[in-house]
Backbone as JSON Lines, residues from 0, in Angstrom:
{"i":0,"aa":"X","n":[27.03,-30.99,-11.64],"ca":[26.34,-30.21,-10.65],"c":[24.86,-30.12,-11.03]}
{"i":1,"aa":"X","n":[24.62,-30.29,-10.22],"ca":[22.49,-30.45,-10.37],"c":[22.23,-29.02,-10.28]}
{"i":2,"aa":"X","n":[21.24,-28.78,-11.16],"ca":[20.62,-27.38,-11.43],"c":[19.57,-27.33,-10.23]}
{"i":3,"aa":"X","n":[19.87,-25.83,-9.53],"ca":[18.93,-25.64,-8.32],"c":[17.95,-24.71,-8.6]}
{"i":4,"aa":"X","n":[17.5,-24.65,-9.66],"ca":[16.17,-24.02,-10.13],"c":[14.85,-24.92,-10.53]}
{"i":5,"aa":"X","n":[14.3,-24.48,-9.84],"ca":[12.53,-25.04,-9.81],"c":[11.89,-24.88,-11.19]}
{"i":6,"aa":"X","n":[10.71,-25.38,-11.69],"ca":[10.38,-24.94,-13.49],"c":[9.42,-23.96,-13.21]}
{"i":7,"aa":"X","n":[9.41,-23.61,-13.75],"ca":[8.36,-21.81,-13.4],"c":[6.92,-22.21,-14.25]}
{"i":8,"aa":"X","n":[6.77,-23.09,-14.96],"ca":[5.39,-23.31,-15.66],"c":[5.25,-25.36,-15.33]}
{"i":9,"aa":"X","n":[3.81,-24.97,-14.57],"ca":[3.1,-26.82,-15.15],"c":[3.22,-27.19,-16.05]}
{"i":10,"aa":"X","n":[3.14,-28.54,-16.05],"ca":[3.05,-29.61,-17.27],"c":[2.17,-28.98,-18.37]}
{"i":11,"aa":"X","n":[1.03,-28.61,-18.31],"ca":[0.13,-28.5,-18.92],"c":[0.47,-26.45,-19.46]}
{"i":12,"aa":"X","n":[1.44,-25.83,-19.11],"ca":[1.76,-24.67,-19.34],"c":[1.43,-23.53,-18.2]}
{"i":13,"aa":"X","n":[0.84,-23.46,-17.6],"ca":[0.08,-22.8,-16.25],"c":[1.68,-22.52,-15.94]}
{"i":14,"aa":"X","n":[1.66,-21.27,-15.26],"ca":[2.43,-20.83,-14.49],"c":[2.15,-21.48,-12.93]}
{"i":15,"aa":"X","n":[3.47,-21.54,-12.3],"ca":[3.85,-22.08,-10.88],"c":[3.28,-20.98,-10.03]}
{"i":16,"aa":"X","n":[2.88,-21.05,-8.32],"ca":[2.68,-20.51,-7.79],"c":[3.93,-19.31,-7.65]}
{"i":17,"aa":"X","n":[4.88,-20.04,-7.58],"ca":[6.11,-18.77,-7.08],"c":[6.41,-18.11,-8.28]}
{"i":18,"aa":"X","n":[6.01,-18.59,-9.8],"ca":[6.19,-17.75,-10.56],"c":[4.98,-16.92,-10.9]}
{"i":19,"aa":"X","n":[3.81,-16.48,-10.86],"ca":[2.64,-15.77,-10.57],"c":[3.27,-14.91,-9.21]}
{"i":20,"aa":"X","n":[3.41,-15.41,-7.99],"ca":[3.91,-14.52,-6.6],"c":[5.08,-13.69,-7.11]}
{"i":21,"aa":"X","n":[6.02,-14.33,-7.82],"ca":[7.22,-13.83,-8.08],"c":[7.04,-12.45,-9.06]}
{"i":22,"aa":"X","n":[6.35,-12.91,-10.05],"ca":[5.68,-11.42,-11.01],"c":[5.39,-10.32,-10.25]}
{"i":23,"aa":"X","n":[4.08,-10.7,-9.61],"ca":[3.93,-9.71,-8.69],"c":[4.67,-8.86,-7.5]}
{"i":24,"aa":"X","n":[5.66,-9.69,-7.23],"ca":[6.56,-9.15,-6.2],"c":[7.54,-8.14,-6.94]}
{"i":25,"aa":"X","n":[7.53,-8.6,-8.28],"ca":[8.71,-7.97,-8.81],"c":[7.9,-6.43,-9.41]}
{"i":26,"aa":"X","n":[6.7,-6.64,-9.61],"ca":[6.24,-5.52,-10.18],"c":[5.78,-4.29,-8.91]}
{"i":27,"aa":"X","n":[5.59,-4.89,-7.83],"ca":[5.72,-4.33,-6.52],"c":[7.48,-3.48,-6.25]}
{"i":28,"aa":"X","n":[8.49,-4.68,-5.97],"ca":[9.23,-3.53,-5.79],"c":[10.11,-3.13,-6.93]}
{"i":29,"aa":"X","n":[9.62,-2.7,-8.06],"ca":[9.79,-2.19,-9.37],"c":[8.91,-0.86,-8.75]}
{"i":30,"aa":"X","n":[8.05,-0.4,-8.41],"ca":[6.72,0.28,-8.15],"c":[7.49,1.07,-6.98]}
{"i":31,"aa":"X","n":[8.13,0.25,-6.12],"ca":[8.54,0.99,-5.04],"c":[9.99,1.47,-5.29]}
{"i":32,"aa":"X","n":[10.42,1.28,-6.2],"ca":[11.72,2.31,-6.82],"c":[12.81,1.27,-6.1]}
{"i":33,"aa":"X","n":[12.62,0.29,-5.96],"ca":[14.15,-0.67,-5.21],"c":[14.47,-1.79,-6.07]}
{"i":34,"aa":"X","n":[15.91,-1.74,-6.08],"ca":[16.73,-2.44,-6.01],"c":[16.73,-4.09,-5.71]}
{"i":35,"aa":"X","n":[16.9,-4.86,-6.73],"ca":[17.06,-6.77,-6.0],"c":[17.95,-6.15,-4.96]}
{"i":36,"aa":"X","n":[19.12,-5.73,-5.21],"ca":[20.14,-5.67,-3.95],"c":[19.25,-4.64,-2.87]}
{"i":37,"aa":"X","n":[18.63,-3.92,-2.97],"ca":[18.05,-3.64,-1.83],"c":[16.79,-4.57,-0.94]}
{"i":38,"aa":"X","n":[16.31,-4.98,-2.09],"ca":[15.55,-6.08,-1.58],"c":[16.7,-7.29,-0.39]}
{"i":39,"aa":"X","n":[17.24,-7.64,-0.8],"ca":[18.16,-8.65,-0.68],"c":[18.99,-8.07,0.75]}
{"i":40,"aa":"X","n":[19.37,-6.8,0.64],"ca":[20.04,-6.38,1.78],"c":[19.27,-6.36,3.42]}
{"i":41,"aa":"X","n":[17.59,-5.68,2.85],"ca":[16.6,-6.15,4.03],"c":[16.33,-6.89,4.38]}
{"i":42,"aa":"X","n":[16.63,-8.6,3.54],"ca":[15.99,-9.69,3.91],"c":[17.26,-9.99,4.64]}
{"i":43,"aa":"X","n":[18.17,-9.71,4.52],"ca":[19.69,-10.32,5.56],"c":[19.21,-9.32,6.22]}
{"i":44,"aa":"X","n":[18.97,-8.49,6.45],"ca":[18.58,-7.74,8.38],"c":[17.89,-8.23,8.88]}
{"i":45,"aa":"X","n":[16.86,-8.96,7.77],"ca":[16.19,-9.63,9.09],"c":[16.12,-11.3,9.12]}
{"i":46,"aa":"X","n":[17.26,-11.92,8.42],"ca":[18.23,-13.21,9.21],"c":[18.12,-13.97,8.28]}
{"i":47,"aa":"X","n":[17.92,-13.73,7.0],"ca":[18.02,-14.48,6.01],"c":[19.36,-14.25,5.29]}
{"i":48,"aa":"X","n":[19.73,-15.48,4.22],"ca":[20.84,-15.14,3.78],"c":[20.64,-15.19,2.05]}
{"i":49,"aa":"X","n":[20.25,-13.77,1.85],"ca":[19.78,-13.35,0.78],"c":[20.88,-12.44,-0.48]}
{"i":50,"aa":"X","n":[20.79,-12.81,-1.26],"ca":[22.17,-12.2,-2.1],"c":[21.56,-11.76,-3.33]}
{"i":51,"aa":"X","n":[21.4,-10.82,-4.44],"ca":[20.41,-9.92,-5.3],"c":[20.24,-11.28,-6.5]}
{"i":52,"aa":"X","n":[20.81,-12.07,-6.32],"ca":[20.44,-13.53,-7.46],"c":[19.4,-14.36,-6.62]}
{"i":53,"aa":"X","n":[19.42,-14.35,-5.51],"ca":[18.0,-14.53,-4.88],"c":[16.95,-14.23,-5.19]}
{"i":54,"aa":"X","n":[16.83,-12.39,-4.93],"ca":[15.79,-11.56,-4.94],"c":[15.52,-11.95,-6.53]}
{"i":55,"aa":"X","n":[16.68,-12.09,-7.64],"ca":[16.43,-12.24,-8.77],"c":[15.34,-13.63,-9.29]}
{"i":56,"aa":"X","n":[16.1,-14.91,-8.54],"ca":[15.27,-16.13,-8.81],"c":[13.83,-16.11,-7.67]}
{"i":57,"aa":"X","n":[13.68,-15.56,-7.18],"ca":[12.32,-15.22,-6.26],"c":[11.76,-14.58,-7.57]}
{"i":58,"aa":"X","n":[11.73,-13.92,-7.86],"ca":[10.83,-12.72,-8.97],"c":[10.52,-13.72,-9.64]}
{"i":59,"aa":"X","n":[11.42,-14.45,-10.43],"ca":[11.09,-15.08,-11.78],"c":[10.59,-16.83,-11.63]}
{"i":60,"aa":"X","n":[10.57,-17.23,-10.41],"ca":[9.97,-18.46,-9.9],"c":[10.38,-19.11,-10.28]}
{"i":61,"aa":"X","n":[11.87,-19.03,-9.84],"ca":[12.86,-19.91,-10.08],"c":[13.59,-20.67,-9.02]}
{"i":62,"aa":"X","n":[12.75,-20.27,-8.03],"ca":[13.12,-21.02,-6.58],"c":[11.86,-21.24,-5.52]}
{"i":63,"aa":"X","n":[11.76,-21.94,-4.95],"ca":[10.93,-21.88,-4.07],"c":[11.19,-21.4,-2.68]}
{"i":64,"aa":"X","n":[10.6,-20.7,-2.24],"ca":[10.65,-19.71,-0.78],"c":[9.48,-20.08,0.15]}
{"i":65,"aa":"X","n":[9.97,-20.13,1.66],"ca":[9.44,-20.63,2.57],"c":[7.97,-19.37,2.91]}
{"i":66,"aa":"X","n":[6.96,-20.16,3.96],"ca":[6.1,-18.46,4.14],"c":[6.67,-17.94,5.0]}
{"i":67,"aa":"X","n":[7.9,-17.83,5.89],"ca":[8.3,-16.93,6.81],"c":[9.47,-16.3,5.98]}
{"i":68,"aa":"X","n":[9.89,-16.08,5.0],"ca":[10.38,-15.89,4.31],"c":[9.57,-14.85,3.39]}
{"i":69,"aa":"X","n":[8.66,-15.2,2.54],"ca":[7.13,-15.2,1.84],"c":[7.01,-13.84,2.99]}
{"i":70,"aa":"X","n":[6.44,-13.47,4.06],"ca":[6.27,-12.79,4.64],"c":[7.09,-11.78,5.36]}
{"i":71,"aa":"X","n":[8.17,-12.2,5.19],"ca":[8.92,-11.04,5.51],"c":[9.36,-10.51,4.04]}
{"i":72,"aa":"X","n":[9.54,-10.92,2.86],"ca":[9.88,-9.93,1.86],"c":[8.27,-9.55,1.8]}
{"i":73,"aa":"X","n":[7.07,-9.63,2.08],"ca":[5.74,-8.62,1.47],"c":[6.65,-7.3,2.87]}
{"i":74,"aa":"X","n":[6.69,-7.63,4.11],"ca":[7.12,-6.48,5.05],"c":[7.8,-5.69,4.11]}
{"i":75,"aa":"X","n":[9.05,-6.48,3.71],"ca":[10.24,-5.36,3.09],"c":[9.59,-4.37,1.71]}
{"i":76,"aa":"X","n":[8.91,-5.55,1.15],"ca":[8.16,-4.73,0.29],"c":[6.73,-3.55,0.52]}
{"i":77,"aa":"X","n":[5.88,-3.77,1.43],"ca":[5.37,-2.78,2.04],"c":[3.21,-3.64,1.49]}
{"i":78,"aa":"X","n":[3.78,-4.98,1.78],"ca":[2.36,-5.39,0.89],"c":[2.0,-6.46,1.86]}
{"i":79,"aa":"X","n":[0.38,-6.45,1.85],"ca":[-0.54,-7.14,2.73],"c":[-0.44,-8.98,2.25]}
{"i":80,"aa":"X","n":[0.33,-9.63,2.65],"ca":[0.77,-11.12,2.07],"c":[-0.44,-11.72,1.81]}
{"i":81,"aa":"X","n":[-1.85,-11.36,3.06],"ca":[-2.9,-12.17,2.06],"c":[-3.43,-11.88,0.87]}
{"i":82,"aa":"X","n":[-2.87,-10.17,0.47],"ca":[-3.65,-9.92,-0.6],"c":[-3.23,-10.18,-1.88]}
{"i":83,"aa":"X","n":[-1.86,-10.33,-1.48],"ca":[-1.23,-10.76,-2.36],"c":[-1.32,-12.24,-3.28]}
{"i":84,"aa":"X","n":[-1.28,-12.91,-2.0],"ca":[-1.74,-14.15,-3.02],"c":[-3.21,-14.73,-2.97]}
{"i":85,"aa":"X","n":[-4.18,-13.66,-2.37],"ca":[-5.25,-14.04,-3.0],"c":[-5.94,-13.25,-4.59]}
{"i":86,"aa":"X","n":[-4.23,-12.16,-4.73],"ca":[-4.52,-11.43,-6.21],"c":[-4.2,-12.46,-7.23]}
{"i":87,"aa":"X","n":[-2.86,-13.27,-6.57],"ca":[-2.17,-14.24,-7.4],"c":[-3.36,-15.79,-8.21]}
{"i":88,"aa":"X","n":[-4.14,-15.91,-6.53],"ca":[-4.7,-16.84,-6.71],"c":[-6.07,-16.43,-8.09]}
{"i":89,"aa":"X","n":[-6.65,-15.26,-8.05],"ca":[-7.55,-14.79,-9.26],"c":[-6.71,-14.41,-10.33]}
{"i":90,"aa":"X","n":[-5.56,-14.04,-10.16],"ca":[-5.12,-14.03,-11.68],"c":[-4.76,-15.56,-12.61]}
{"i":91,"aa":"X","n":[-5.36,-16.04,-12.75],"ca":[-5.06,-17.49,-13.53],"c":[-4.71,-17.05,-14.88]}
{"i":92,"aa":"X","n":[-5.02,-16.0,-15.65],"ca":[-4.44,-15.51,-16.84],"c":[-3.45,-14.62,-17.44]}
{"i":93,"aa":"X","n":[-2.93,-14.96,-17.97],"ca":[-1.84,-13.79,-17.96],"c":[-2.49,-12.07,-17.79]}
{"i":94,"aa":"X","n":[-3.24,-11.87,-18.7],"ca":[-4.02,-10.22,-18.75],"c":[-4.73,-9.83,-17.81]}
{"i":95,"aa":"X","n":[-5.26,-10.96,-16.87],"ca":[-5.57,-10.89,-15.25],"c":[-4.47,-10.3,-14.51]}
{"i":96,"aa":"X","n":[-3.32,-11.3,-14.34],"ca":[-2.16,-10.7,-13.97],"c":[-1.19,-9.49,-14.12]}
{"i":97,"aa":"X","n":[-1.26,-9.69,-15.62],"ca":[-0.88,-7.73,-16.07],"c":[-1.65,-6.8,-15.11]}
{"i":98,"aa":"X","n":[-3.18,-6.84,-15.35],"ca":[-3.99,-6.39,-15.15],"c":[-3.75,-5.56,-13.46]}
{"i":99,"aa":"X","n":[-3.71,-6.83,-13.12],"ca":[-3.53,-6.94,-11.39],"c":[-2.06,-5.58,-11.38]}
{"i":100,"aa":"X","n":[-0.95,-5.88,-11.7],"ca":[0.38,-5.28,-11.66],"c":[-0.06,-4.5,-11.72]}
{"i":101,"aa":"X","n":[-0.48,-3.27,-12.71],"ca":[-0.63,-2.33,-13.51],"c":[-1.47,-1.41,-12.32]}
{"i":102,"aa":"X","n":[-2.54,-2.37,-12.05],"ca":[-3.25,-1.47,-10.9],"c":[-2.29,-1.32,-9.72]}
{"i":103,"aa":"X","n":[-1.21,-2.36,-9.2],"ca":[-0.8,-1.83,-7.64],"c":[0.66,-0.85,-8.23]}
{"i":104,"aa":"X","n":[0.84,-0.69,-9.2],"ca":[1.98,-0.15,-10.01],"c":[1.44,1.38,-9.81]}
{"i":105,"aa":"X","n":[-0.07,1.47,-10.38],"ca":[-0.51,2.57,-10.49],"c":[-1.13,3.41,-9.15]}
{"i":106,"aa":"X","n":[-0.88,2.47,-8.25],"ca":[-1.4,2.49,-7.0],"c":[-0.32,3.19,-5.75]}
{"i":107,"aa":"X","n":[0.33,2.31,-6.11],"ca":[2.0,3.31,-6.0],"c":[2.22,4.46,-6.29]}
{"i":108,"aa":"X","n":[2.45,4.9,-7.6],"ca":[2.2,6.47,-8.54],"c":[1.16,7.03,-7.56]}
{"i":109,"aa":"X","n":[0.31,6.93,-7.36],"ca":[-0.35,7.59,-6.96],"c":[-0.28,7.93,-5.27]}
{"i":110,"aa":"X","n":[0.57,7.19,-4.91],"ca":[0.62,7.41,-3.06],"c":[2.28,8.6,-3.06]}
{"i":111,"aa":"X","n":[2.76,8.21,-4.57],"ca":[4.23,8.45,-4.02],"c":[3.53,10.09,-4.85]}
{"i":112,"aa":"X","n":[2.64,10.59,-5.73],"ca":[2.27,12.12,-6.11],"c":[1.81,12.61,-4.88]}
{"i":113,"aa":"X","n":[0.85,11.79,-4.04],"ca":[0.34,12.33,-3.25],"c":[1.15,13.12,-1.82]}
{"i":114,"aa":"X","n":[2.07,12.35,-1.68],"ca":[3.09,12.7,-1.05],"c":[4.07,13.96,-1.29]}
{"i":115,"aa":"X","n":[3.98,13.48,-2.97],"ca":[5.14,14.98,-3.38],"c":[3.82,16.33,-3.26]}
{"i":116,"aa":"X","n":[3.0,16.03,-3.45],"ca":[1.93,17.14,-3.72],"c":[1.89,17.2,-1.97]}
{"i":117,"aa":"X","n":[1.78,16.55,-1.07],"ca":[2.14,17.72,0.13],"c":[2.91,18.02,0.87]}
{"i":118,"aa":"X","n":[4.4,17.85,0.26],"ca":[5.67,18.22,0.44],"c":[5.63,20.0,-0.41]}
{"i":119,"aa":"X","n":[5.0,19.7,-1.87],"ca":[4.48,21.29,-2.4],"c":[3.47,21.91,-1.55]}
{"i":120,"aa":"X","n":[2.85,21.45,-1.28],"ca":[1.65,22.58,-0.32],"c":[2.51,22.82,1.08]}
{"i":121,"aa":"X","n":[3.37,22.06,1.78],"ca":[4.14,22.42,3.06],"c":[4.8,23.71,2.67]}
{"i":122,"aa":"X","n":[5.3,23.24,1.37],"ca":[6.63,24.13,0.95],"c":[6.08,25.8,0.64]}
{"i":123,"aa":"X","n":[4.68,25.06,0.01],"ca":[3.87,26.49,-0.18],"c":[3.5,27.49,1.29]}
{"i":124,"aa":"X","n":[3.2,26.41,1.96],"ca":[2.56,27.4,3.64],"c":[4.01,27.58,3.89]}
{"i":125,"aa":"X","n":[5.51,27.34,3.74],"ca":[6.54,27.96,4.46],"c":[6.6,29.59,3.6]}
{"i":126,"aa":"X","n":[6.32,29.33,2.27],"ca":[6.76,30.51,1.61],"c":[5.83,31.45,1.7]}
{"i":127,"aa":"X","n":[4.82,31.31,2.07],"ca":[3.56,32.15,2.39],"c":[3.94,33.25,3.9]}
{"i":128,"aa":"X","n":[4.21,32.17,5.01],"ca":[5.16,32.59,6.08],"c":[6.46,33.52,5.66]}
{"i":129,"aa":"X","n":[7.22,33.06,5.17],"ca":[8.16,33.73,4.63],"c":[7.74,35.4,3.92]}
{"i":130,"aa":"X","n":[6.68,35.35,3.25],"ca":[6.48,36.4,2.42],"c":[5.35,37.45,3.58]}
{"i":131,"aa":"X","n":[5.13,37.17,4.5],"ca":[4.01,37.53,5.6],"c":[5.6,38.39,6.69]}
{"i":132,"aa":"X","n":[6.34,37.31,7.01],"ca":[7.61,37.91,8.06],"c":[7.76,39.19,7.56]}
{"i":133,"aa":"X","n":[8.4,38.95,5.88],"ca":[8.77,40.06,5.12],"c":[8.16,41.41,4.92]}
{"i":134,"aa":"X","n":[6.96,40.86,4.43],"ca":[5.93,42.14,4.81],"c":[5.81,43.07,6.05]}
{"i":135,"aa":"X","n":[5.99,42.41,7.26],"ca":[6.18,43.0,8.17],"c":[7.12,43.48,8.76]}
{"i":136,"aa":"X","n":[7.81,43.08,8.34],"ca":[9.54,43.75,8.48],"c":[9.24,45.01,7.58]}
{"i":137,"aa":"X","n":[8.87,45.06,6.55],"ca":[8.76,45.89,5.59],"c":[8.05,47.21,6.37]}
{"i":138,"aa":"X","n":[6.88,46.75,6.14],"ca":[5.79,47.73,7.39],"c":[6.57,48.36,8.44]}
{"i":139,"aa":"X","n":[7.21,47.74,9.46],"ca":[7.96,48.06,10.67],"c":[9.31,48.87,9.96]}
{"i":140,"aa":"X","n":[9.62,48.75,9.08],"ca":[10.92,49.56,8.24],"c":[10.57,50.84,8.02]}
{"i":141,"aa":"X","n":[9.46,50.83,7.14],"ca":[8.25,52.2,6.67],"c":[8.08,52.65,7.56]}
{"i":142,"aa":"X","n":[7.53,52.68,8.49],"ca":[6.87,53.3,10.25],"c":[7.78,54.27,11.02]}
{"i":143,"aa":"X","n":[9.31,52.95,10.84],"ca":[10.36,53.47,11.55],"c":[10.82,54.9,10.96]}
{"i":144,"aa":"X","n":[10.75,54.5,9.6],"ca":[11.49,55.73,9.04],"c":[10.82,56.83,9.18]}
{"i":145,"aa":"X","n":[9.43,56.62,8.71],"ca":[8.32,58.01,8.73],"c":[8.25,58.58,10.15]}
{"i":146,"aa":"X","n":[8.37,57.91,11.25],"ca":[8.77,58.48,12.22],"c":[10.22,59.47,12.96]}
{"i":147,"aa":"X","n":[10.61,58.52,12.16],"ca":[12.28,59.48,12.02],"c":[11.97,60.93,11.15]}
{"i":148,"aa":"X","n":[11.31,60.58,10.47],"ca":[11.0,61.8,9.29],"c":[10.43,63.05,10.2]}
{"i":149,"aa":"X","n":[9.09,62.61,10.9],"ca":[8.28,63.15,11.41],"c":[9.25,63.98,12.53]}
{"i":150,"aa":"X","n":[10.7,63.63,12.89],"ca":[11.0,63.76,14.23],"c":[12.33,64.69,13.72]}
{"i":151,"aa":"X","n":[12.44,64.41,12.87],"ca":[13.43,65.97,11.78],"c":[12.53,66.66,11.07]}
{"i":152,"aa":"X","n":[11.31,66.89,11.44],"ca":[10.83,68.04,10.75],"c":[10.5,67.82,9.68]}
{"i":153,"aa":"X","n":[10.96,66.37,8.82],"ca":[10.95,66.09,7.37],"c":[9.26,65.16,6.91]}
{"i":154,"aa":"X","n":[8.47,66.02,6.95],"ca":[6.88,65.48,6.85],"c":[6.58,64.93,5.33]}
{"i":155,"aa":"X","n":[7.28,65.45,4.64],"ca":[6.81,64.29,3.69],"c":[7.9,63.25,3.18]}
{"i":156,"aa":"X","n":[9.15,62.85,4.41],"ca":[9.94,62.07,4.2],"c":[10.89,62.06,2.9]}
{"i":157,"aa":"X","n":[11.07,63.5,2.17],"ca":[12.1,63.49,1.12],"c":[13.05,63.94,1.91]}
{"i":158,"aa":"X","n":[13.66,63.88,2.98],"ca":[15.49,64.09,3.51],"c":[15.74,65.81,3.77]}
{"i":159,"aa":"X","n":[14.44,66.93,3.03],"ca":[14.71,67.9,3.43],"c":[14.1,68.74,3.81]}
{"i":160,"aa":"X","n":[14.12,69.02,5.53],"ca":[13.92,69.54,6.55],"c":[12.64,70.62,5.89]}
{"i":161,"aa":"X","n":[11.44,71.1,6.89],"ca":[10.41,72.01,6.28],"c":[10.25,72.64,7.47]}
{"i":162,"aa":"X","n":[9.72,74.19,7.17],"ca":[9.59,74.7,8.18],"c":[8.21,75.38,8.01]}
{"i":163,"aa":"X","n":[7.49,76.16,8.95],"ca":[6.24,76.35,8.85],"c":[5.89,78.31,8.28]}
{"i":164,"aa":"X","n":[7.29,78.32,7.87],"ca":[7.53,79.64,7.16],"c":[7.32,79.87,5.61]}
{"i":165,"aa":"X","n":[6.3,80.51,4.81],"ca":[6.65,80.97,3.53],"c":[7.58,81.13,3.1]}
{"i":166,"aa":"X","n":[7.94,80.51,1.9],"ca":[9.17,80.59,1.12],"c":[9.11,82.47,0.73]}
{"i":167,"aa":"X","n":[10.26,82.65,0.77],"ca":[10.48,83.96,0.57],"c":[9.94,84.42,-1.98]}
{"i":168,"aa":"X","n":[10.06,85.78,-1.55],"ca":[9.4,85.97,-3.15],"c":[9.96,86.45,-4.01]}
């Protein structure tokens, strides 16, 4: 049986295009918290026949992939396909390439805090609301009663009745 894997480095040692694309893809949806099998499950929705040893030999440029293909995993992955391989195309070095990862890795982190940080500030304006209702329930509780008070005679609201007579001596 003939081996259906592509060589991931040139003659001369250089990494392959799909293995440079493949790095990056993998450090992308590494970044986006998914799964080869989730990878793999989106690319069969949208009519490919993709299985997580795919998504696996895609990463590691161990296969070659078509650009309509090429372009629908940047969709699944959530990335601009030209920028991608015009990051690929300037990284010619490995520490270029780290380099490159590290920033859309960190680029990520930073969209997915930004997000939790205003899921906390929502959460904060509900509890703010919450503590505002309360207060006023509170207020409207106080009012009610001192009026009840006021309406038994009981003026300074301790439960027992006053009258406008001197206590006897």
């Amino acid at each position: 049986m003939k081996d259906s894997t592509q060589p991931t480095h040139r003659a001369g040692g250089e990494p392959t295009p799909e293995t440079t694309l493949g790095k990056a893809l993998r450090s992308i949806r590494e970044g986006r918290g998914m799964a080869q099998q989730e990878v793999a499950e989106a690319m069969r929705a949208r009519g490919f026949s993709w299985l997580q040893t795919t998504a696996a030999k895609t990463e590691a440029g161990q296969r070659p992939f078509r650009v309509n293909e090429f372009v629908s995993l940047c969709s699944v992955l959530g990335v601009d396909p030209a920028v991608l391989i015009s990051e690929a195309q300037s990284a010619g070095d490995a520490d270029m390439a780290e380099a490159m990862a590290e920033i859309r890795t960190r680029r990520i982190e930073l969209m997915r805090a930004k997000a939790s940080l205003d899921a906390a500030r929502q959460e904060a304006e509900r509890a703010e609301k919450d503590v505002q209702r309360a207060q006023a329930k509170l207020h409207e509780a106080t009012v009610r009663r001192v009026s009840l008070a006021n309406e038994n005679g009981d003026s300074d609201g301790d439960g027992a009745p006053h009258t406008s007579e001197s206590p006897e001596a």
